[in-house]
C-alpha positions in Angstrom: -16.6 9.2 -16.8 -13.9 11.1 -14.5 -15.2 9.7 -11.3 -15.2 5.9 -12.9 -11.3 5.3 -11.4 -12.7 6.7 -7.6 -15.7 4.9 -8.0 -13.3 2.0 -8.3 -11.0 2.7 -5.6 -14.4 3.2 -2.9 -15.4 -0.5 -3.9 -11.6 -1.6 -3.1 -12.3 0.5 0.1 -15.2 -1.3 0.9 -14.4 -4.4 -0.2 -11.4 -4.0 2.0 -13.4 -3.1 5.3 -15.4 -6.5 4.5 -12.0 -8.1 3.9 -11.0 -8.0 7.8 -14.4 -10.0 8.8 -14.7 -12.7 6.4 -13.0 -15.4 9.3 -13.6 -19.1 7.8 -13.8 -19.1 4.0 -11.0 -18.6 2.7 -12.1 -19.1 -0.8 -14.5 -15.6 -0.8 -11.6 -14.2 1.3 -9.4 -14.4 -1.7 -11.9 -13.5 -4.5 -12.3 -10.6 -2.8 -8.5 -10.1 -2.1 -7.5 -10.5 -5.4 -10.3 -8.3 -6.7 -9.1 -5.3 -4.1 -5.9 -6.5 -6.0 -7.0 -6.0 -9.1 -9.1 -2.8 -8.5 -5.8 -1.3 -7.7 -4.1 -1.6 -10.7 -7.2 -0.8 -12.5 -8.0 2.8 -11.1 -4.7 3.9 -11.3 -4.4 2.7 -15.0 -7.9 4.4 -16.2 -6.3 7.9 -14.8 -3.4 7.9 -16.2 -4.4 6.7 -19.3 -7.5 9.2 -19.7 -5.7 11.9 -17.5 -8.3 11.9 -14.9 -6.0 11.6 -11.7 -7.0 14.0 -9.1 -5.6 14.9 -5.9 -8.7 13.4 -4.4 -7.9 10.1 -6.4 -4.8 10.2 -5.0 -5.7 10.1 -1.4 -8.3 8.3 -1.8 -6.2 5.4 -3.3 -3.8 5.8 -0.3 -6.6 5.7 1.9 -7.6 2.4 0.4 -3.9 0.8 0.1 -3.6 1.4 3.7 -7.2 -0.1 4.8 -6.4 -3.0 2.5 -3.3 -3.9 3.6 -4.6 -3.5 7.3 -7.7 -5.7 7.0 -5.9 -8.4 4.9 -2.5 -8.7 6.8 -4.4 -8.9 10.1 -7.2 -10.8 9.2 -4.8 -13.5 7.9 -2.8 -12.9 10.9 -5.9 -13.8 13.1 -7.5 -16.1 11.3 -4.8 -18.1 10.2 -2.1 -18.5 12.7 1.0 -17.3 10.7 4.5 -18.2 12.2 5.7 -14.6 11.6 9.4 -14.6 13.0 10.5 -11.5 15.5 12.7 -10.3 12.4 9.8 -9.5 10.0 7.7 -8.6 13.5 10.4 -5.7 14.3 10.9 -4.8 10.5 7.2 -4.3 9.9 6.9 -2.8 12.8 10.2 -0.1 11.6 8.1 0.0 8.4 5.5 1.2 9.9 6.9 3.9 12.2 8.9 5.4 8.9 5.9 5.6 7.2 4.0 7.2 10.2 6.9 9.6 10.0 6.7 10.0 6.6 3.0 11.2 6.9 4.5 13.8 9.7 6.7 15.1 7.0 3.9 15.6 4.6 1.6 17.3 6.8 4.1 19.4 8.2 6.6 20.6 5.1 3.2 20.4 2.6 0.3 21.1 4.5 -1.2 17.6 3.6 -0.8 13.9 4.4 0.7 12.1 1.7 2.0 9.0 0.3 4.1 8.5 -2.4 3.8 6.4 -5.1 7.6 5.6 -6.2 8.3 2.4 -7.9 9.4 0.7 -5.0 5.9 1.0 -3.0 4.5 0.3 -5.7 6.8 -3.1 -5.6 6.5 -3.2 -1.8 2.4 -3.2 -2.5 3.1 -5.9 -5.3 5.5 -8.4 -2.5 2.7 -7.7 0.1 0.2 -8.8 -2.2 1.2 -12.3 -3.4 3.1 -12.4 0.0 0.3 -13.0 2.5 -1.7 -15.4 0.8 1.3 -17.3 0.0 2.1 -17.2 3.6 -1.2 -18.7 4.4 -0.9 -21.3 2.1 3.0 -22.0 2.9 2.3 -21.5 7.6 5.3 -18.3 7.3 6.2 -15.3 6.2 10.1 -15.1 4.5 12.3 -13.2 6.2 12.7 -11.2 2.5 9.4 -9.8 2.1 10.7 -6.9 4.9 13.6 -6.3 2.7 12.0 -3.9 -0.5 9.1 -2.2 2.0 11.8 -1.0 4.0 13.9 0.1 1.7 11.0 2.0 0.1 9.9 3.7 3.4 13.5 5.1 4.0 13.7 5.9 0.2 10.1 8.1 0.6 11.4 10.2 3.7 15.1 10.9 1.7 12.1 11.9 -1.2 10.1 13.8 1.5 13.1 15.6 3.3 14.6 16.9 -0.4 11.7 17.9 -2.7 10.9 21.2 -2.8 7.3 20.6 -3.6 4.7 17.7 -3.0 4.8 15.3 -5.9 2.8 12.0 -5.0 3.9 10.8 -8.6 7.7 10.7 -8.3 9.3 7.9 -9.3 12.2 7.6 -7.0 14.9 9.4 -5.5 16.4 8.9 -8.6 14.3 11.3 -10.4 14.1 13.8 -7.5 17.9 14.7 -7.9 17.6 14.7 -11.9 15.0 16.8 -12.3 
């Protein structure tokens, strides 16, 4: 029973890997995209609600995120021909650097990489998600999807560069300075 949410987040992880080659059916692209999806609401919801999170789960649901969002974003990049315009090209890629940088932090002030899971990655994950396969279906990506992600990343390294202590589970920066 404590391993159910990680057995749940390797399936998303595999699921994910298989994501990136599914190239011309789009219909098993999104079943499987939208059960990733829902895989990652679901093993975060059966730890906290049974208190079985574990640093372990915690990586490994990172891990997963990140593999996801790879395989899917570029998969529907490549497969699909998306007009992405150079703003969203040069915020994703400032998004990405920050959270490179982020994982620098991690390692180097706590020993370990890390992500955080503050409410707004958690909202960045949720705008990524219906984002891309609305893309697909609309031939763009809006300019405001960048917006929250990159306001999260810089939010994570203010986190990062204050806290005392690693605490994937903080909230926001918010709750960093009141507790």
């Amino acid at each position: 029973m404590k391993n159910i949410p990680n057995y749940i987040t390797l399936v998303r992880l595999i699921l994910s890997v298989l994501l990136f080659f599914i190239t011309d059916n789009w219909i098993l692209f999104l079943m499987i995209y939208f059960v990733c999806g829902v895989s990652d609401v679901l093993d975060g919801f059966l730890a906290r609600k049974f208190h079985l999170q574990t640093k372990t789960g915690a990586r490994l649901d990172s891990l997963a995120d990140f593999i996801f969002f790879f395989s899917a974003f570029f998969r529907m990049l490549l497969s699909y021909r998306l007009i992405i315009p150079p703003p969203i090209i040069l915020g994703s890629i400032l998004i990405v650097l920050i959270r490179f940088f982020n994982l620098h932090i991690t390692r180097k002030k706590f020993g370990m990489p890390g992500i955080l899971h503050t409410i707004g990655n958690k909202l960045s994950g949720i705008i990524f998600f219906f984002a891309c396969p609305a893309a697909v279906m609309l031939g763009y990506i809006p300019i405001w999807v960048v917006f929250i992600p990159l306001f999260s990343a810089l939010e994570e390294t203010l986190i990062l560069l204050n806290a005392g202590s690693y605490n994937p589970d903080i909230r926001s920066l918010y709750h960093l300075f009141k507790e």
